[in-house]
C-alpha positions in Angstrom: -189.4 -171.9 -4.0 -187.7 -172.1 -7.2 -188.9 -170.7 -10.3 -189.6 -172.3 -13.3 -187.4 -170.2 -14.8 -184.4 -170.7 -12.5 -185.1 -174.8 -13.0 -184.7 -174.3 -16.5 -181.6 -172.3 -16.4 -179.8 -174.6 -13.7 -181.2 -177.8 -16.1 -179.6 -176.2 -19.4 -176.2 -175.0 -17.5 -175.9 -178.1 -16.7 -176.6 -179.9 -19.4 -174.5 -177.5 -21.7 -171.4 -177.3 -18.9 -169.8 -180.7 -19.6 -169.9 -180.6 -23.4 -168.3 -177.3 -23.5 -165.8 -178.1 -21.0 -165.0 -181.5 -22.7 -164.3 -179.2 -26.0 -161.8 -176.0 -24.5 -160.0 -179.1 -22.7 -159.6 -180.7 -25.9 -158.3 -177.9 -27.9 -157.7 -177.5 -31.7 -159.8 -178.3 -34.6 -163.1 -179.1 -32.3 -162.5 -176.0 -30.1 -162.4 -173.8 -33.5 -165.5 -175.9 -34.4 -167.1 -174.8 -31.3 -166.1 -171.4 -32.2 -167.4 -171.5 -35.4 -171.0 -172.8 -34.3 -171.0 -170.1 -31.9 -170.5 -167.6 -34.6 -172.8 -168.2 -36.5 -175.7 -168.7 -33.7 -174.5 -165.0 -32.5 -174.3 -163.2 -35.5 -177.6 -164.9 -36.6 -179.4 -163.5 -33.8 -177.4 -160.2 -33.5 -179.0 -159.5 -37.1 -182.2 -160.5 -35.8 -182.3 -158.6 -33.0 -180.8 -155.5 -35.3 -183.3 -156.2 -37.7 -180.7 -156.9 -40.6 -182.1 -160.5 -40.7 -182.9 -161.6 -44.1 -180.6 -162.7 -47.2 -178.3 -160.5 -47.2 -178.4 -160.6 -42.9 -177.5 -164.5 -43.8 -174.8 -163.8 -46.4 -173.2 -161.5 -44.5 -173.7 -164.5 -41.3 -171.9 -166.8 -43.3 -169.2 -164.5 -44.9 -168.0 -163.7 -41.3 -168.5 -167.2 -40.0 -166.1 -168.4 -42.5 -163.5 -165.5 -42.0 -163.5 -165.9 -38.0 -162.9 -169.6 -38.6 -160.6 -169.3 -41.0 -158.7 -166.8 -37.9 -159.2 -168.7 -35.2 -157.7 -172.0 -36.7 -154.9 -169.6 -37.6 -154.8 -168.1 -34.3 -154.4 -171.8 -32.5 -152.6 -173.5 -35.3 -149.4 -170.1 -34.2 -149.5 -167.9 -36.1 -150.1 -165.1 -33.5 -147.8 -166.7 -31.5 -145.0 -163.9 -30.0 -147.3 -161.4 -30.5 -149.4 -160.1 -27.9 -149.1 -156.7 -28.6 -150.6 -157.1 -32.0 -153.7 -159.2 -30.7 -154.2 -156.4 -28.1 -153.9 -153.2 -30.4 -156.1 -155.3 -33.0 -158.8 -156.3 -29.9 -158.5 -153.0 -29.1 -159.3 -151.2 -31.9 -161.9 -153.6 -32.6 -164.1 -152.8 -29.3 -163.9 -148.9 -30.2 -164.7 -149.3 -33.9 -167.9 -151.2 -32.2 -168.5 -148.6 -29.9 -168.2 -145.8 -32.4 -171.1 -147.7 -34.5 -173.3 -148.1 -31.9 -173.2 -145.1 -30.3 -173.4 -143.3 -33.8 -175.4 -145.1 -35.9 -179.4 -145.1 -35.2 -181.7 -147.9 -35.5 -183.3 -148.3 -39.1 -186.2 -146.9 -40.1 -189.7 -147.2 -39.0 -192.9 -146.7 -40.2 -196.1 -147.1 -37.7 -193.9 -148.1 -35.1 -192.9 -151.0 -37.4 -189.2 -152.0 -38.3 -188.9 -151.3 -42.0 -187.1 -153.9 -44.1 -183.9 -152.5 -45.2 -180.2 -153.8 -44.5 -177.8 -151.8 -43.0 -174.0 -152.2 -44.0 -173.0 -150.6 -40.7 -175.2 -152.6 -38.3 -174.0 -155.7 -40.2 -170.5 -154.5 -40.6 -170.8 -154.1 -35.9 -172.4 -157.5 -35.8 -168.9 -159.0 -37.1 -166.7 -156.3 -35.0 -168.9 -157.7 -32.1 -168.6 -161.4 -32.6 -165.4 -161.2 -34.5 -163.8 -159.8 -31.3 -165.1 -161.9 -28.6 -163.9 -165.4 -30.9 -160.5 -164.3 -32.0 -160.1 -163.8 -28.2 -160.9 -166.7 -27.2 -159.4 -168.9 -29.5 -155.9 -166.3 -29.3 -156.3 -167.3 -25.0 -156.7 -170.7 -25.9 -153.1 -170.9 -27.3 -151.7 -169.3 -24.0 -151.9 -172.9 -21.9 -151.6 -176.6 -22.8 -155.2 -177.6 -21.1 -157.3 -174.6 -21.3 -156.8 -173.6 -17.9 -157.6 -169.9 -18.8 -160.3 -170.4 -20.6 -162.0 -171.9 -17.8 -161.0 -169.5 -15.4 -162.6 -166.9 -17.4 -165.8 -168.8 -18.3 -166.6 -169.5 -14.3 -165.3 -166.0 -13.4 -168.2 -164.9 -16.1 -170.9 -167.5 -15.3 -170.5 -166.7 -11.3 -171.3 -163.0 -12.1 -174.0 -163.7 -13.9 -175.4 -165.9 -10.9 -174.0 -163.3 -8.6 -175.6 -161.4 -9.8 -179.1 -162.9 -10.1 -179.1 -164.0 -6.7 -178.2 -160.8 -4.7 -180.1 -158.3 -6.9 -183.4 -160.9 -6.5 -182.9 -161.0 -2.9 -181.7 -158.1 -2.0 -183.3 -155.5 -4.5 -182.3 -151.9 -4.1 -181.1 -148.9 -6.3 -181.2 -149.7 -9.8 -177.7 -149.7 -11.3 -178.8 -148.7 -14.9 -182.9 -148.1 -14.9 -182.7 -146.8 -18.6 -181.2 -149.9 -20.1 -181.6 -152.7 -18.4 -184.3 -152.0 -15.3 -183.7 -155.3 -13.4 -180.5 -154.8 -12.3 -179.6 -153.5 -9.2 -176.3 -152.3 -7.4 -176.5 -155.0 -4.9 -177.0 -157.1 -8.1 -173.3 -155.4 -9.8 -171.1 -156.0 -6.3 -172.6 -159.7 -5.8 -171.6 -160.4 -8.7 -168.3 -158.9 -8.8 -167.9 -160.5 -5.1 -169.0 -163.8 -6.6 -166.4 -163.6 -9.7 -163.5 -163.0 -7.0 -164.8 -166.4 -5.2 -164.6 -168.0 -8.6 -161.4 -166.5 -9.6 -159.2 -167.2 -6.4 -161.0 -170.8 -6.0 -160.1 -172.2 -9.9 -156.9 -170.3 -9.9 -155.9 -172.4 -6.9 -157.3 -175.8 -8.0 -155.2 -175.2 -11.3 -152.2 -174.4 -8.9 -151.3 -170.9 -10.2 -149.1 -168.6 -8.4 -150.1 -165.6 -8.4 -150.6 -163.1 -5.4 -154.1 -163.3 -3.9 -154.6 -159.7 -4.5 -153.3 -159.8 -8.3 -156.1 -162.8 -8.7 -159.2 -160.9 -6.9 -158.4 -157.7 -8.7 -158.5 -159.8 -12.3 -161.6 -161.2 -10.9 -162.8 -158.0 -10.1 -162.0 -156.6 -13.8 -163.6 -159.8 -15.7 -166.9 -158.9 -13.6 -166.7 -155.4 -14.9 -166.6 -155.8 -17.8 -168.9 -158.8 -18.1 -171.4 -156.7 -16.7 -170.2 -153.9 -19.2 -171.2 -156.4 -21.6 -174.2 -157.5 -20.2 -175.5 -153.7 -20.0 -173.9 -153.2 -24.0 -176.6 -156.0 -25.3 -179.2 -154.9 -23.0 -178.5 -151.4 -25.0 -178.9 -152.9 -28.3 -182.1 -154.7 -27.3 -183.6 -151.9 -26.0 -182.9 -149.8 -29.2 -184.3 -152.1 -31.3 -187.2 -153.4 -29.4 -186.5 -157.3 -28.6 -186.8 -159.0 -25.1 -184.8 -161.6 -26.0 -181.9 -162.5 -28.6 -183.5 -165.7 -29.4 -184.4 -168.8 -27.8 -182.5 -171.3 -28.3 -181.2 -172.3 -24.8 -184.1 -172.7 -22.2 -184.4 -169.8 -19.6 -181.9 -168.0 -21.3 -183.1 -167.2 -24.5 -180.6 -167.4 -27.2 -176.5 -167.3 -27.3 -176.2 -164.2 -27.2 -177.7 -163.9 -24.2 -175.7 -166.4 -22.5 -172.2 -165.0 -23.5 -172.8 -161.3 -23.7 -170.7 -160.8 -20.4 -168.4 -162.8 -22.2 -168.0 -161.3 -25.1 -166.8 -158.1 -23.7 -164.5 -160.1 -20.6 -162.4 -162.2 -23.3 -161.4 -159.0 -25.6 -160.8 -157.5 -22.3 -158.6 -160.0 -21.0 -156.5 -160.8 -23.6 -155.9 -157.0 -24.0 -154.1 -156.5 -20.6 -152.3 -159.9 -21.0 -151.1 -158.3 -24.3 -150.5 -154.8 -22.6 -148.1 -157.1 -20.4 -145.4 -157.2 -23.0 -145.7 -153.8 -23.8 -144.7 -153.1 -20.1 -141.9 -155.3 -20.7 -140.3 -153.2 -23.6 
């Protein structure tokens, strides 16, 4: 029998799905607009979560809001065009400066067990490294095809991890893949997905009539369900450090954006860094 839960997750996916699709298909000034919203839903609830909400959690919101929209329109209107290699070195550079903070930098203080109020230029300062990279991404692979084939192909690869996962770790249980961060999730859980994401990734990339080797396509498959799940696991680590369940709640059975696109926000960076790695081979 299904969940109430799962009902509400399959009501808002589907819901949400055609809007969204609507806007990457469409391109331009309403894709940066849905960029922009994005933003600002993630890094509101990133400084929630990270307890840097407040003003100065919502100045800093806005101030990085208006800079990643300000990039992304530059990003789609060319001017990264020809230059792969910069997007990945900057992409790169991004995900390690976010790393570095995270793994460095301890939560704020606390008194009683209680967060106390106090902003933190560093966890602020990740919460823009950590949106900043997944948006530019996106909006730099939105330039790479007229339709937004790839973006597509990267959202289903995510989303069919993510019910990959669900599915296979619910029914199948098993070993816990990381009982210290996230205890729900299962091994059984990791390789449905990842088996799921190859389904998705060799079944779009054929209706969109790409040719590419079947193995070249199952092993990108298999690397955009990594590090989904990378993600996933990273956001489950900054909840658990802080204390939240959930990111927000915005989106029925979800909880908030975050919590939808964390996979995501890892797989884009991650993806337009070995397309950008490409022409580096080429040299």
């Amino acid at each position: 029998m299904i969940s109430r839960n799962l009902s509400q997750r399959i009501a808002a996916a589907l819901l949400l799905l055609p809007p969204v699709l609507a806007l990457i298909y469409a391109g331009g000034i309403v894709f940066t607009g849905l960029l922009a919203v994005a933003a600002f839903f993630m890094l509101t609830e990133w400084n929630r979560v990270t307890e840097q909400a407040g003003r100065t959690g919502t100045v800093a919101a806005i101030l990085f809001v208006f800079l990643l929209t300000a990039g992304s329109w530059w990003i789609g209107a060319g001017g990264a065009a020809g230059r792969p290699d910069a997007v990945a070195l900057f992409l790169a550079m991004a995900m390690a400066g976010l790393c570095m903070l995270v793994w460095l930098v301890p939560p704020g203080p606390r008194e009683n067990g209680n967060p106390v109020s106090r902003p933190s230029l560093r966890w602020l300062v990740a919460g823009g490294l950590y949106v900043g990279m997944a948006v530019l991404a996106i909006a730099w692979l939105r330039t790479l095809d007229s339709n937004g084939e790839l973006i597509v192909w990267l959202f289903f690869c995510v989303w069919a991890t993510d019910v990959g996962g669900y599915f296979f770790g619910k029914g199948i249980g098993g070993p816990k893949l990381a009982p210290t961060i996230s205890p729900k999730k299962t091994w059984a859980g990791f390789f449905g997905g990842v088996f799921l994401a190859v389904v998705a990734a060799l079944l779009f990339s054929t209706l969109f009539g790409w040719d590419r080797s079947l193995l070249f396509l199952s092993g990108a498959g298999v690397c955009v369900s990594v590090m989904a799940q990378i993600g996933d696991l990273f956001e489950s680590l900054i909840k658990r450090r802080f204390g939240a369940k959930d990111s927000g709640d915005l989106i029925p059975g979800h909880g908030g954006v975050l919590d939808r696109v964390d996979g995501l926000v890892f797989a884009a960076p991650a993806t337009a860094i070995a397309i950008g790695m490409q022409s580096w081979a080429q040299i």
